[in-house]
N, C-alpha and C positions, 0 to 999 in steps of 0.2 A: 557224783551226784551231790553229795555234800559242798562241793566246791561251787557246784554250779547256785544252791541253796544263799552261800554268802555268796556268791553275781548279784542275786536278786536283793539283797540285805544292803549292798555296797549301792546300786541304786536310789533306793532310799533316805542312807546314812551319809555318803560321802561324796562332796562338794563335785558340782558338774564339770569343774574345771581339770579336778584328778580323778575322775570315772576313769577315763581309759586307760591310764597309762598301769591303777590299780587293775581295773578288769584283766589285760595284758599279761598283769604278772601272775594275777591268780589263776591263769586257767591254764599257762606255759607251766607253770609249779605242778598244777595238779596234775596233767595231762604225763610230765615228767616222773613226778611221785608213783602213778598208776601205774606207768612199765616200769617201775621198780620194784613195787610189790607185785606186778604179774610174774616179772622173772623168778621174785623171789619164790613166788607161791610153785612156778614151773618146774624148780630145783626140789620140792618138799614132793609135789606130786609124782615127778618122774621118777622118784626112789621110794615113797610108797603107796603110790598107786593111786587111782582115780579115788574121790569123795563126794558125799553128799552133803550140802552144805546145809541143807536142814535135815538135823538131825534131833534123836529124842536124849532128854535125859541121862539116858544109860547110855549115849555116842553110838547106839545103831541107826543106820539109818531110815530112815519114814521117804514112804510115797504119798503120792496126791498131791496137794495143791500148794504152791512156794518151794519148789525143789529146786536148785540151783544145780547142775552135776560138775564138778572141780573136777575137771581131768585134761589129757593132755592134749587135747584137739581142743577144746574150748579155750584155755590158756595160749594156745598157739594162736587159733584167729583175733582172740583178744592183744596179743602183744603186735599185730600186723596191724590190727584197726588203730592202736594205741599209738604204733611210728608215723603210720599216717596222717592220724588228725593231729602228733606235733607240727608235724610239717604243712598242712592244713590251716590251723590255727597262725603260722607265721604268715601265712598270705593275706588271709581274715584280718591280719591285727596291722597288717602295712599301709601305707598312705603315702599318694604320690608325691611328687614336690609341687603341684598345686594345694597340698595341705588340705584335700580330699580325699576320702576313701571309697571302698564299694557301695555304701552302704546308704539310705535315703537319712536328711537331716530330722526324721521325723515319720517314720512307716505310715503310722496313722491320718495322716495327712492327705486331704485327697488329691489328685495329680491337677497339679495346675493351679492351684486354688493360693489368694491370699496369705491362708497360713500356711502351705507348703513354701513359699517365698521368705516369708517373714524367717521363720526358724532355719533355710537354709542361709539366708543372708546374717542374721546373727552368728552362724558357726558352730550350732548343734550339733550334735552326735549323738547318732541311734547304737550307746553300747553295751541296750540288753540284747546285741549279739550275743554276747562271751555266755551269760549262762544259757542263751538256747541252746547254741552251740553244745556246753556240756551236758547239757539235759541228752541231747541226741546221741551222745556218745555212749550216755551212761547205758542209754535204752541199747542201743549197740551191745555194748560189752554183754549185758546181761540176755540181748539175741543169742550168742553163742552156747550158755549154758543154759539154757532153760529147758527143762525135763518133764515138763507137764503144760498143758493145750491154753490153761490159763492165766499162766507166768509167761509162757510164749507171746501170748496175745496183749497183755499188760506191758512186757518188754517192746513189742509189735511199733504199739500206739505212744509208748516214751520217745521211741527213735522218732517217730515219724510226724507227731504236733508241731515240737520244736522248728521241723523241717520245713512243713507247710507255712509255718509263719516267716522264717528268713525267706523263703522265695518270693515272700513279697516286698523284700525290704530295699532292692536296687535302686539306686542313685538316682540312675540315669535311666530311661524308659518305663518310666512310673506304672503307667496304665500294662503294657505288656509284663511288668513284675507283676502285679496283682491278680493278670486275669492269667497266669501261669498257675499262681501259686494255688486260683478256683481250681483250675483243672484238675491239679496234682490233687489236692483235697479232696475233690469230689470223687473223682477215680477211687484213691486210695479208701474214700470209703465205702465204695461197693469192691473192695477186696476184702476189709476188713468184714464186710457181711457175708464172702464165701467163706471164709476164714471160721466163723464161730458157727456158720452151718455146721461146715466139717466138723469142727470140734463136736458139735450135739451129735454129726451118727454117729463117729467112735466113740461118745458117751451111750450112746442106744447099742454101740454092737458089744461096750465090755462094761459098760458100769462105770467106767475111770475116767481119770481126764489124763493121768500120769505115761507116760513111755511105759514103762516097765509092767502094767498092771494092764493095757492095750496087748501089749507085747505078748503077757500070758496067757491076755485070754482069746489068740490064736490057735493056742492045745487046740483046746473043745471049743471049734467056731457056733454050736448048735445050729447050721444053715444059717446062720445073716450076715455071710461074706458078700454079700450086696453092700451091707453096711460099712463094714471096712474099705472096701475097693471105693464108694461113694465118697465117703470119709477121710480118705488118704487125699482124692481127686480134688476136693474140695481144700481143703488145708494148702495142696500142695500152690492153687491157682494162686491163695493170698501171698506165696512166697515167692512166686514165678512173678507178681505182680512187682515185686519189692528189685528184683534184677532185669526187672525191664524184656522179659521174657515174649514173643511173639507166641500170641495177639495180645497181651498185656500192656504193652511198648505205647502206647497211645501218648501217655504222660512225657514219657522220655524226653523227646528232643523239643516241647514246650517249655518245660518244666528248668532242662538245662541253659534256651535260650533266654529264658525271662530272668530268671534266677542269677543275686549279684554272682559271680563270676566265681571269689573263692567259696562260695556256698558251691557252686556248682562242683569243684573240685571235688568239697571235704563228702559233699553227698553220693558223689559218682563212686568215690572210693570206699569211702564205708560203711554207707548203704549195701552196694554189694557183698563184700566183705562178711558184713554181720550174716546177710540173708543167705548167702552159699553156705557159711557155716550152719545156721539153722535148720536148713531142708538138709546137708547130711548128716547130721542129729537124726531128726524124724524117718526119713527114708532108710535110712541104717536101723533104723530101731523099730518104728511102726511101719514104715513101708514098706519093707521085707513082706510082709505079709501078704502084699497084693503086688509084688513087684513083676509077677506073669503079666497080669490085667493091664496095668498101666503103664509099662514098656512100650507097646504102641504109638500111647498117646506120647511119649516120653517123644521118643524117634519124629513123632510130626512136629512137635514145639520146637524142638531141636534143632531142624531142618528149615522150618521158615523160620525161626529166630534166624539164624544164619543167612537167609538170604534177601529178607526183607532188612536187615542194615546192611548188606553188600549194596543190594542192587540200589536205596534210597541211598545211601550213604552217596554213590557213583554220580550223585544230581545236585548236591548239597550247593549254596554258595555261599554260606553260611558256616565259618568256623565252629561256633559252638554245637549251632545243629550238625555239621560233620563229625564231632566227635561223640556227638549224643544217638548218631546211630551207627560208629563206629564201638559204642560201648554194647549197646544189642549184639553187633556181629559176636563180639565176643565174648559175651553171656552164652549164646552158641556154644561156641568155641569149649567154654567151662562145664557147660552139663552135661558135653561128652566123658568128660571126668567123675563129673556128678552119678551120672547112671551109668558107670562103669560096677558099680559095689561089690568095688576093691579097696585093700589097702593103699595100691598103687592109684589109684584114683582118688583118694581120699589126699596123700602128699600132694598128687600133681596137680590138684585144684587149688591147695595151698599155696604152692608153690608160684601157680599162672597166678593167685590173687596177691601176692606182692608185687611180681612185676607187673602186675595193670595197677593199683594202687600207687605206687611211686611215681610210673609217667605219669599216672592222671594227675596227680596233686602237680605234678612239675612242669604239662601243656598246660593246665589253668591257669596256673601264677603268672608264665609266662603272657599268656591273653591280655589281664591286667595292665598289663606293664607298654602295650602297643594300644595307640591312643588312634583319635583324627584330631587334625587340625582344620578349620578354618583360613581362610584368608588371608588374615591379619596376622595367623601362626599361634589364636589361642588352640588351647587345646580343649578338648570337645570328649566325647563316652569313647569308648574301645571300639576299635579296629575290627569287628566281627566280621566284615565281609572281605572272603578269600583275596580278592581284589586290592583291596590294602595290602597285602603283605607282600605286594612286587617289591622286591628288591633290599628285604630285609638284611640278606645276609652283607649286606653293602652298610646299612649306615647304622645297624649293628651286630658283627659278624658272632659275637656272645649269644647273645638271645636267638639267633638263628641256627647255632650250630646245637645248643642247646635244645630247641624245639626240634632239629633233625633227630638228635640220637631217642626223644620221644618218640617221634613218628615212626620211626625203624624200630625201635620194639613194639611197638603199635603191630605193627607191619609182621614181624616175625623174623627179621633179618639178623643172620649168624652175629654173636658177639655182642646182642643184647640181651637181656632179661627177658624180653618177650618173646623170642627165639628157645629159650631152653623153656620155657611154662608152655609154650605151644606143643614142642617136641613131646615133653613128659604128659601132655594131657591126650595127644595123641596117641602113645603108646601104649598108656592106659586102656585107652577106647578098643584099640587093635587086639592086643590080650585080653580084652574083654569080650571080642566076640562082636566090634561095632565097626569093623571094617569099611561100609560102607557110608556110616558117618562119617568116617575120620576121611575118606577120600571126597567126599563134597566137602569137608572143612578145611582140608588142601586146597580147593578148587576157590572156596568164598574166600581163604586166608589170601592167596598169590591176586585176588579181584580188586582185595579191599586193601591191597599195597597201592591199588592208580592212585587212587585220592588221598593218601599220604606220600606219594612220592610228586603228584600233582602239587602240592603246596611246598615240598623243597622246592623244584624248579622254578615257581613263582618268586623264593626267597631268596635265592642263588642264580638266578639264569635270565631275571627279569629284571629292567631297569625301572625304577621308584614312579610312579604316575604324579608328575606336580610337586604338591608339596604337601599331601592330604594327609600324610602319615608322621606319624612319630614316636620315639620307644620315650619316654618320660622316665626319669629321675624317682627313687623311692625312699622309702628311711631306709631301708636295706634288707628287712627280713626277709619278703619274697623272694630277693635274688638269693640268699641264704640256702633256701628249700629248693628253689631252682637248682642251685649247684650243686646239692650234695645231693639231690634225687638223680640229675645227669651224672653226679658219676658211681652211684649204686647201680644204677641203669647198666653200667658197659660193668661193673666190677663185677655185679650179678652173673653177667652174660658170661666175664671170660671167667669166672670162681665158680662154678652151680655146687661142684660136688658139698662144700661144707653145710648149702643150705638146703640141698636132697639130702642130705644126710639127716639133718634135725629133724626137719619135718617131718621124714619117712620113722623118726623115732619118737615123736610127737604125737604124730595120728594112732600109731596102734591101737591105742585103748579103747578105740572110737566101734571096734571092732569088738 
């Protein structure tokens, strides 16, 4: 947050010509610096024990309002969110060798107009990216710890400002970036209105806004278990809103297709991220409470999450929208872990949110990087329709085989990272007693393989239509994140034990 602080300062103070390549370094630094001090803080916690980081005078800990909880699940999804958006951030910061980026020469600009011209043809750069960017992270991080309803909700709205403003920042298809990023906006703030309902009935059912002071005053409900069960329902929607949850999902695959390309990555991944860790916070902690009641509703979201991104997903023509409600299926796929509440649920959602985090940042970048061409062989906005990508693995068998080991952990296929976080969120589910989730998430998991194995065969099996396509040249960092996300991808898949191990030593305290 401080880092993002001097973005905005550097804006101001230092000359238009070195903004970016300053903004670049400071947010690569900061973003670096953070998991270094998360690790560090990882090692102090895991030997003695979770804390509160607002504490009184005398170092005991205080509840109520500004509680941050320092423990080892919170540090855990913050050190996921934090490899993420490095690798995030290197896509955000790359530019093609047309000496373009994602990014419009000027947001504010209306589409088509005079001064949208003028400032793209002088060579402007829109690079208060870099502090949005770490504003949303910061709101992220501080997602995972937050211990009371109105540091949640403060943390909430840090991640997601940020968010709503780079979704309208795209290059290229002006009008559909802005009228994405209304969407996202406006949705997001009638989430944020069921959001602080919630918060007022667990303020009517215990007095608190805090976990721990909710939590106690469960003892003696005095009858207004209406309130809590209402309370929990409501909280829970603003979070289900944030993972793209059915019927929540509305936003989702506008939101992904209007949005420049690595926004779309950095938001797919740690967006989710921040949000899974927060609802098992609250549900481990306040939702206990009502977790009879709202089981039900649990199982229906659960169930059409799952099949409204299979069955849409199976219609898409649309790259970015394929993977925008390929990320629904498996938001599914994760709350069977979620409403598992277990310990083993609690790793294997960790666990499934690294390997969907690393492909996604790794299928994004790669997007970027597949162009159209015109006639004459300029090159023109990204390749988003499926149809482009005949014959990719042809005229460049990198970026193709690359985008395959994506799609196959996507997919669930042995020897990826997505293969072992599906397994481990299944098993969970079945010791849990949700048998019957986990075999319709068999069923949508082996569905929503067509349409990722549908785009290999396109890129492998199809010869190149004309000459409408093209993989473009970059300064290098994307392909950086590309390559070292494809081979976490397969390292994951054939290594799981070292990182079930942490994690599973990680989450305890969450309990």
């Amino acid at each position: 947050m401080g880092a993002a602080v001097i973005g905005v300062l550097i804006e101001s103070f230092v000359p238009r010509r070195g903004r970016r390549a300053t903004q670049i370094i400071v947010s690569l630094v900061a973003v670096a610096s953070a998991l270094v001090a998360v690790i560090w803080r990882w090692t102090v916690v895991s030997s003695d024990g979770a804390t509160s980081i607002a504490q009184g005078v005398d170092g005991t800990s205080l509840t109520g309002i500004g509680t941050l909880t320092e423990d080892g699940p919170g540090l855990t999804f913050q050190l996921i969110i934090l490899v993420s958006a490095f690798f995030a951030f290197l896509v955000i910061a790359d530019r093609t060798e047309t000496g373009e980026g994602s990014f419009a020469a000027s947001a504010a600009s209306q589409p088509g107009s005079m001064d949208e011209r003028e400032v793209t043809g002088a060579g402007y750069q829109q690079t208060e990216i870099f502090p949005l960017a770490l504003f949303a992270t910061g709101g992220m991080l501080a997602f995972t710890m937050a211990a009371d309803l109105l540091t949640l909700f403060i943390a909430l709205e840090a991640l997601s400002l940020p968010l709503y403003v780079l979704t309208a920042t795209a290059r290229r298809r002006r009008s559909l970036s802005q009228e994405a990023a209304m969407k996202y906006f406006l949705l997001g703030a009638f989430s944020s209105a069921f959001f602080l309902m919630g918060a007022a009935f667990l303020y009517g059912f215990s007095g608190a806004l805090d976990y721990k002071s909710i939590a106690g005053a469960m003892i003696t409900t005095n009858g207004m278990d209406m309130l809590l069960i209402i309370g929990v329902a409501l909280v829970l929607i603003g979070m289900l809103f944030k993972v793209g949850a059915v019927p929540f999902h509305a936003w989702t695959p506008d939101a992904y297709q209007g949005a420049p390309t690595p926004i779309t990555g950095f938001m797919a991944a740690g967006t989710k991220i921040a949000a899974f860790a927060a609802m098992l916070r609250f549900l481990y902690t306040v939702g206990r409470g009502a977790q009879w009641d709202i089981t039900p509703v649990m199982w229906t979201i659960i169930i059409l999450t799952m099949l409204v991104g299979t069955v849409v997903g199976l219609i898409q023509t649309d790259i970015k929208r394929l993977l925008a409600y390929s990320s629904i299926a498996h938001a599914g796929f994760i709350l069977i872990g979620v409403n598992a509440f277990s310990a083993e649920g609690i790793s294997s959602v960790a666990f499934y949110l690294v390997a969907y985090a690393i492909a996604t940042v790794g299928a994004f970048g790669i997007v970027t990087l597949v162009h159209e061409t015109d006639a004459e062989g300029n090159i023109l906005g990204e390749a988003t329709a499926l149809s482009k990508w005949k014959g990719l693995g042809k005229t460049n068998p990198m970026l193709a085989t690359a985008m395959t080991i994506f799609l196959l952990s996507f997919a669930g296929i042995p020897l990826t990272s997505g293969f072992m976080g599906k397994f481990a969120v299944f098993s969970a589910g079945v010791a849990s007693g949700e048998t019957v989730l986990v075999v319709i998430a068999v069923l949508a998991s082996a569905a929503t393989a067509f349409f990722y194995f549908r785009l290999i065969v396109l890129m492998f099996f199809r010869e190149p239509e004309g000459e409408g396509t093209a993989t473009v040249a970059s300064e290098g960092m994307s392909i950086v994140a590309i390559v070292v996300c494809a081979i976490l991808t397969v390292l994951i898949g054939v290594f799981p034990q070292p990182l079930f191990d942490f994690l599973a030593q990680a989450t305890v305290f969450m309990l």
